[in-house]
LOVO-491386 format. One record per residue: residue in one letter; x, y, z of N, C-alpha, C in turn. Coordinates in steps of 0.1 Angstrom, whole numbers, plus 5000, padded with zeros to 4 digits. Layout:
BEGIN
AXYZXYZXYZ;...
This chain:
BEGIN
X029629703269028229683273028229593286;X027629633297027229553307026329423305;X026629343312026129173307025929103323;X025329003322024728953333025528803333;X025628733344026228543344025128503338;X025428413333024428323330025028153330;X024328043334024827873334023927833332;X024727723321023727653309024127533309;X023427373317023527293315023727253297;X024427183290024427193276024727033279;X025726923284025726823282025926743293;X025426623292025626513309025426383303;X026026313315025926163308025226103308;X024626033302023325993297022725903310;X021425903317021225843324022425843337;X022425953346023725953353023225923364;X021725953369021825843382021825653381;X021225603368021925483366023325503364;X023925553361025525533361025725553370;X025725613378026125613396025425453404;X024425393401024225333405024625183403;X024825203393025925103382026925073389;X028225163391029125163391029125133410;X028225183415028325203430027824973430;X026424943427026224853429027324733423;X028324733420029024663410030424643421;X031024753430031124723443030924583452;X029324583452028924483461028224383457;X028324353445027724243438028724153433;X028123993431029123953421028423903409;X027423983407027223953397028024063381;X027224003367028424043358027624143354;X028624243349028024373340026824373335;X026624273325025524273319023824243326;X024324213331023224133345023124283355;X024224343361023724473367022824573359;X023524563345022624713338021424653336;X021124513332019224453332018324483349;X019124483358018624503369018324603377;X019024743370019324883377018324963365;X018224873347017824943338016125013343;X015324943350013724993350013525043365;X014525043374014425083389014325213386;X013825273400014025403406014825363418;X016425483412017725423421017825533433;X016825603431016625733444017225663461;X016525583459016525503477018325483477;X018625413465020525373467021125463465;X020525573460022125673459021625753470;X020525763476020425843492021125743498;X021325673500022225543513023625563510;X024025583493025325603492025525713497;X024825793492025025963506025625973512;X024725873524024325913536026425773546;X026525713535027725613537028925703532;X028625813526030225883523030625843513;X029725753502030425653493030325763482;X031425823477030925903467031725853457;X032625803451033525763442032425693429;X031325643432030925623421030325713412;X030325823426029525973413030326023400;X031925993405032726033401032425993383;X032125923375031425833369030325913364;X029526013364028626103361029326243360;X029526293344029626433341028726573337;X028926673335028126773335028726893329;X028426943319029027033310028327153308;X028827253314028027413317028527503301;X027827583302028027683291027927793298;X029327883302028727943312029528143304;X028728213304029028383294028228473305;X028928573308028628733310029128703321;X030128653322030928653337032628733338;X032828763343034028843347035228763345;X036628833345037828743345037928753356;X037328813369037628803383036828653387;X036128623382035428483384036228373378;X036828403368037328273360038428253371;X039028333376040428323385039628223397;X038228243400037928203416037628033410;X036828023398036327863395037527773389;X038327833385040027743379040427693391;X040027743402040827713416040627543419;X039327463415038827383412039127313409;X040227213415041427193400040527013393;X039426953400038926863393037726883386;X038326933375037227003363038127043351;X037427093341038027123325037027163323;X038127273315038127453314038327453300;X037427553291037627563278037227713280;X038327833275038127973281038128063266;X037728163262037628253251039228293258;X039828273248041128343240041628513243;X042228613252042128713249043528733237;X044228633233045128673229045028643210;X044028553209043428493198041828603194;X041028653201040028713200040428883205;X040328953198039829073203039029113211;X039829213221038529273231038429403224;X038129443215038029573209036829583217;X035929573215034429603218033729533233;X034829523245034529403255033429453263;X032929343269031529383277032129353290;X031629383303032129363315030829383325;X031029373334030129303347030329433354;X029129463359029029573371028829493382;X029829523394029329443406028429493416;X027229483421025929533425026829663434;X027429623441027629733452027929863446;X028629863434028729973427027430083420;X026629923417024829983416024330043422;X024329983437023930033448024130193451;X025230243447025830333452024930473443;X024030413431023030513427024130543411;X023230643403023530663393024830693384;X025330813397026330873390027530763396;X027530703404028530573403028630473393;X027630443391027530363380027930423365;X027730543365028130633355029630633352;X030430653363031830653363032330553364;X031630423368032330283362032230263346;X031130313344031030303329032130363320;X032030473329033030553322034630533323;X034930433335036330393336036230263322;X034930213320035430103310035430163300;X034830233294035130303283036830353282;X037330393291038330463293039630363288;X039630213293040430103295040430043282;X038730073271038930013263039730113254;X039730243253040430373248041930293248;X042330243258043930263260044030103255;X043330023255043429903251043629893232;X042929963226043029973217044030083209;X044330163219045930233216047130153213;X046930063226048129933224047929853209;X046829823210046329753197047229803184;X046829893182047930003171049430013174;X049630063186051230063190051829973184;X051329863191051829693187051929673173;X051229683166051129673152049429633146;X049029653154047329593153047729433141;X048229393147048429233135047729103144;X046729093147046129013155046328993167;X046928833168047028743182048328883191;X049528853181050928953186050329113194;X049529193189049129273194048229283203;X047129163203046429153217047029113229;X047929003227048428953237049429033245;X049529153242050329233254049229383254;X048029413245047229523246046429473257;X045929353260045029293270045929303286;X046629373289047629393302046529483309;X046129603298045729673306044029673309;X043529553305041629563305041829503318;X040429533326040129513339039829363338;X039929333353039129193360037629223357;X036529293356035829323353034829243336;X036129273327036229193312034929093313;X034829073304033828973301034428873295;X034228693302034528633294033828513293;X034028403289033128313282033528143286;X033228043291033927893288033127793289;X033627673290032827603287033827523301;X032527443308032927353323032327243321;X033427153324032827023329033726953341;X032626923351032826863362032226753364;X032626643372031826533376030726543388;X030026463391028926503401029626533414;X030526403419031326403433032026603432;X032826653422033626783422032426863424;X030926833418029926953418029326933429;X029226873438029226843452029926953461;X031326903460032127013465031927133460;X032027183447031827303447030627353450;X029027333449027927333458028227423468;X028627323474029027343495030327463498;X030827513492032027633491031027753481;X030827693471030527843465028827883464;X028127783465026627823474026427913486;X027527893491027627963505027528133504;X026528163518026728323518027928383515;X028628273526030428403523031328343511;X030928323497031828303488031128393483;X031828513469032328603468030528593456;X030228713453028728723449028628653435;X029528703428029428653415029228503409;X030528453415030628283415029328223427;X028928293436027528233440026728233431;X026328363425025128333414025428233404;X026128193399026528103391026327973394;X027227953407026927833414025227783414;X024527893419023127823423022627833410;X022827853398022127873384022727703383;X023327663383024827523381023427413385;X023327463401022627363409021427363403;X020927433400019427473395019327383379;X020527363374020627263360020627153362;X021527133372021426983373020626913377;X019826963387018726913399017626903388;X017626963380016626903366016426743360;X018026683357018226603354019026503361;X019226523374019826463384019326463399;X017926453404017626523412018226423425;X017826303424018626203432020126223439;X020926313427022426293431022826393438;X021826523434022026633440021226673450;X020426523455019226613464019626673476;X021326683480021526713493022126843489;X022826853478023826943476023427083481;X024527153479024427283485025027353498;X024827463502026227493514026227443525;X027027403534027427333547025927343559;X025627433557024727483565023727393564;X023127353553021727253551022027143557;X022927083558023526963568023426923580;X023927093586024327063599025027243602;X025427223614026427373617027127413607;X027127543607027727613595029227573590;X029827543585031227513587032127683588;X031627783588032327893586032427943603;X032027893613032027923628031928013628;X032928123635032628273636032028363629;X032528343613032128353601030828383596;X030728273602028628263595028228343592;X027628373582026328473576024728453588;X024828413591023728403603022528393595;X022528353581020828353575020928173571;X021028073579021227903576019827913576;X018727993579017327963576016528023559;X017228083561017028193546017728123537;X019028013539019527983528018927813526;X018227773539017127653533016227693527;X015527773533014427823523014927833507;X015527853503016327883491016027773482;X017227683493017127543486015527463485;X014927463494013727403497013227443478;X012927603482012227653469013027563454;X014127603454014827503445014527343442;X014427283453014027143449012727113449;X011827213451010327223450010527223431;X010827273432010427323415011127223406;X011627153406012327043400011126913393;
């Protein structure tokens, strides 16, 4: 069955622009713990963590988490967001779970191409699950042992499932690489669903976030997607709605 990404904020740390602010004010104070959180508890810390910004001071974000629930995404995506290496990864099992029945991702361009393309993608997954489940038997059909060498032959395509958590400072960086026109379509839509969670409950920490371009010059130079106006508008619309 074809299936769509989907990203699901599911958990964050409680009050995470006070914790950013906490940990950042605590820095330059000498006063004691208990005395910063009475003082940061009833503020709006919007003004300090734009100054932290705008100072490069990001280490207190570090200190603010965010836990995605993210399904209907490809193993060709899992390969691109692992790359990530400050973050934790909790991934569906192919060796523990059966793909007898797996769903997989059409990638638009294939859509594009009109019906009967689409038809014969279908029909190559059909085909993969045919031979997938051959092995299944070969092997001995005895669970974990048999999946774990029948799953050789299912596509990047596969559908798979995990759970992410990253800190604010890593979702920062990832923002600014995978928001971008030229990172690969899939893990974009994802990304801006990501930003689109957090800016709910974070809007302060994330109010810059997003690709290189909203900043300043594109960082991709020759590169560029040439749309830095289409991809504010984007964002604009995005923090409008928050």
């Amino acid at each position: 069955m074809q299936v769509k990404g989907k990203a699901e904020l599911i958990r964050y740390t409680a009050d995470p622009e006070q914790t950013v602010a906490l940990a950042a004010k605590l820095c330059y104070s000498g006063d004691g713990i208990d005395e910063l959180i009475e003082k940061i508890g009833d503020k709006d810390n919007a003004k300090f963590i734009n100054i932290l910004t705008k100072m490069n001071h990001f280490s207190p974000f570090e200190h603010a988490s965010f836990t995605f629930a993210i399904e209907g995404v490809s193993r060709a995506l899992l390969a691109q967001i692992t790359r990530h290496r400050i973050a934790s990864f909790s991934v569906r099992s192919q060796r523990y779970v059966s793909e007898g029945e797996f769903n997989y991702v059409v990638p638009p361009a294939i859509e594009a191409l009109g019906a009967d393309a689409a038809a014969k993608y279908r029909s190559q997954m059909e085909q993969m699950l045919v031979w997938y489940r051959e092995w299944q038997t070969a092997l001995g059909d005895s669970g974990e042992k048999s999946n774990e060498d029948a799953r050789f032959v299912l596509p990047n395509a596969c559908e798979t499932k995990m759970i992410v958590t990253m800190n604010a400072r890593e979702l920062m960086h990832f923002f600014e690489l995978r928001c971008c026109n030229r990172a690969q379509w899939e893990i974009r839509g994802i990304a801006w669903q990501m930003l689109s969670e957090v800016l709910k409950v974070a809007p302060s920490i994330f109010a810059e976030s997003g690709p290189g371009c909203l900043r300043g010059a594109c960082p991709e130079g020759k590169k560029s997607c040439g749309k830095a106006a289409e991809v504010k508008a984007r964002r604009a619309e995005l923090q409008g709605s928050v």
